[in-house]
C-alpha positions in Angstrom: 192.1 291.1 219.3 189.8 288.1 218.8 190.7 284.4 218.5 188.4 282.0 216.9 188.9 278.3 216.9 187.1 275.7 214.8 186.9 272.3 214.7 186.1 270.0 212.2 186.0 266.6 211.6 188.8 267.1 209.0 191.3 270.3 210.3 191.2 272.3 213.5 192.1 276.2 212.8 193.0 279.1 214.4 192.2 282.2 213.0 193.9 285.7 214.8 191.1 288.0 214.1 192.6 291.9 215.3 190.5 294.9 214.7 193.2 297.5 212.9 192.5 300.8 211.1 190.9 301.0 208.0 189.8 303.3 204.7 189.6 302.7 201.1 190.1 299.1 200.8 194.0 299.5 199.8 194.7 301.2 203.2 192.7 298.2 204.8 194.5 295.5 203.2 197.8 297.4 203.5 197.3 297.8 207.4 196.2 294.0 208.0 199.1 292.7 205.5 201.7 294.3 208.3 200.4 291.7 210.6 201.1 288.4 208.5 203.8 286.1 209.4 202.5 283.4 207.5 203.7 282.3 204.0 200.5 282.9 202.2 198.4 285.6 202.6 194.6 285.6 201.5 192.6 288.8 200.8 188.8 288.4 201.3 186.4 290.6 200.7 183.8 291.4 203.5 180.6 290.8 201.2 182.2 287.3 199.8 180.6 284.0 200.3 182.8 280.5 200.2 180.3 278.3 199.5 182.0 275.3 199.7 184.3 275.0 203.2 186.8 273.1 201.6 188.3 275.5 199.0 191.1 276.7 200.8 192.4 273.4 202.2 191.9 271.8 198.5 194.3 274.4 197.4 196.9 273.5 199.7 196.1 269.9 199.5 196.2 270.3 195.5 199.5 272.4 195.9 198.4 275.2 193.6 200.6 277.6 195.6 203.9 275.7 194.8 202.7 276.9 191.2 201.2 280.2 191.7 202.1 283.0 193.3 198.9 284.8 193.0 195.4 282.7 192.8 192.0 284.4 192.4 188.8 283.2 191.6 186.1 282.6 189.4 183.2 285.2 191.3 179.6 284.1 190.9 176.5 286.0 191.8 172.5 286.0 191.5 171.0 284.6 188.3 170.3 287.8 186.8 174.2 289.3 186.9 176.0 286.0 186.8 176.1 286.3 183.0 178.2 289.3 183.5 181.0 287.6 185.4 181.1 285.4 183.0 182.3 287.4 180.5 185.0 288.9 183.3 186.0 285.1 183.7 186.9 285.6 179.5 188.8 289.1 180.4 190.9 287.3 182.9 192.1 285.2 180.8 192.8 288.3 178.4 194.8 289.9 180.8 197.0 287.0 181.3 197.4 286.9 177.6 198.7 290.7 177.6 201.1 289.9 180.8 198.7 292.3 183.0 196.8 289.9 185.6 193.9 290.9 186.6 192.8 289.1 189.9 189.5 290.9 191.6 190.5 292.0 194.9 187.2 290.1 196.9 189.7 286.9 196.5 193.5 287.8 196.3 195.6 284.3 197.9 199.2 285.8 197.6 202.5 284.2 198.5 203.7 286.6 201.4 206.9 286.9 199.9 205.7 287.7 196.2 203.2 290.3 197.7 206.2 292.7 199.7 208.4 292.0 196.2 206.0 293.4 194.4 205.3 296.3 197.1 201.9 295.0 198.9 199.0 297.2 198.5 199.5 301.0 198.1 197.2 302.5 200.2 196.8 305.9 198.4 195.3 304.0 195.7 191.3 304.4 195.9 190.3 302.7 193.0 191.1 299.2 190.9 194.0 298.8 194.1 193.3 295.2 193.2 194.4 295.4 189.4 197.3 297.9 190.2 198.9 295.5 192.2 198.0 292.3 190.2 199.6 293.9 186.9 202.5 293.3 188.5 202.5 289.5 188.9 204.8 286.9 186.7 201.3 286.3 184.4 203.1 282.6 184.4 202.6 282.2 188.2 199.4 284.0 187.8 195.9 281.4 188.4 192.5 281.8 188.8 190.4 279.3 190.0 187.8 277.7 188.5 185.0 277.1 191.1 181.5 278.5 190.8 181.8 278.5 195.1 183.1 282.2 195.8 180.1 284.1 195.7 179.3 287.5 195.7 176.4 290.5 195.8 175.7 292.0 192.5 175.7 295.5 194.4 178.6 297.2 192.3 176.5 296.5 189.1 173.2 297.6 190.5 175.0 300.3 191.7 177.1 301.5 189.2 175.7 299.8 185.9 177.5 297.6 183.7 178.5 300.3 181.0 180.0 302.5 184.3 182.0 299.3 185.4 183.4 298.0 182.3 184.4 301.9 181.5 186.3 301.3 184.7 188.1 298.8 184.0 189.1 299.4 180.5 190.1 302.4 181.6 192.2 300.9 184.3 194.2 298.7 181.5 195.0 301.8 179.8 196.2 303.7 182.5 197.8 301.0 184.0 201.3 302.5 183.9 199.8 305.5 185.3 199.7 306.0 188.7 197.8 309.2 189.0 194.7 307.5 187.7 194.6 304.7 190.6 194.7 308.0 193.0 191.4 309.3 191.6 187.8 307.7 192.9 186.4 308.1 189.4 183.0 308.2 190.7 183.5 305.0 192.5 182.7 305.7 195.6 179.7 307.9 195.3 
């Protein structure tokens, strides 16, 4: 168990930092969500940068939360890629449209309550965890933020290739009723 304390000139925080057991992401997020006894809980992937300090305390400031019950990002990255996201920023919006959010699991801030009413992460789901549980979201108390300060690697795209990843995901939206398929690794992890 770690406990880091920061101060700024603006808020002081304390952030409980415990070690717990991990896996696929879902069983990761699953395990640390048993801990929180907060209100809000905030998914954040490892390999995510916050380039601006201030985005979480504008939220709360800005009282998105009393509107939202799930808020993810806008995710930039490198020059080269960031065109892709774009177009991801466009399905987003799609998938509100069809009442099947999509909010990408490297930022997931969830109203506690909302995320155990909906089931929390299922941790025998090893691929698109983040979509199966977002799907399930009112899409009207659905946001995604509109920063370009979240910041991620490309590394899933020079991984995988953007013809791989976007066969993912539409293959996600049409299995998104289908449990089975979120049990699979698809290649994903190879």
């Amino acid at each position: 168990k770690f406990v880091l304390t920061k101060l700024t000139k603006r808020v002081a925080a304390k952030v409980d930092f415990q070690v717990i057991e991990g896996g696929y992401p879902s069983v990761g997020r699953r395990n640390g969500s048993l801990l929180v006894k907060t209100p809000y809980i905030l998914f954040l992937d490892a390999d995510i940068r916050l380039l601006d300090t201030r985005i979480l305390s504008d939220i709360f400031k800005e009282k998105l939360m009393e509107k939202y019950d799930l808020l993810t990002s806008k995710i930039s990255t490198s020059e080269r890629y960031d065109w892709i996201f774009r177009w991801f920023d466009r399905f987003q919006k799609i998938s509100i449209f069809l009442k099947s959010p999509f909010a990408v699991g490297s930022f997931q801030l969830w109203n506690t309550d909302v995320y155990w009413q909906v089931g929390g992460y299922n941790p025998e789901y090893i691929v698109a965890e983040d979509y199966a549980i977002s799907k399930q979201v009112n899409p009207k108390r659905f946001g995604v933020l509109n920063t370009k300060k979240v910041w991620t690697s490309p590394r899933r795209f020079k991984k995988k290739g953007l013809w791989y990843m976007v066969k993912l995901m539409t293959a996600s939206y049409l299995n998104r009723n289908n449990s089975d398929f979120f049990k699979k690794d698809h290649d994903y992890w190879k």
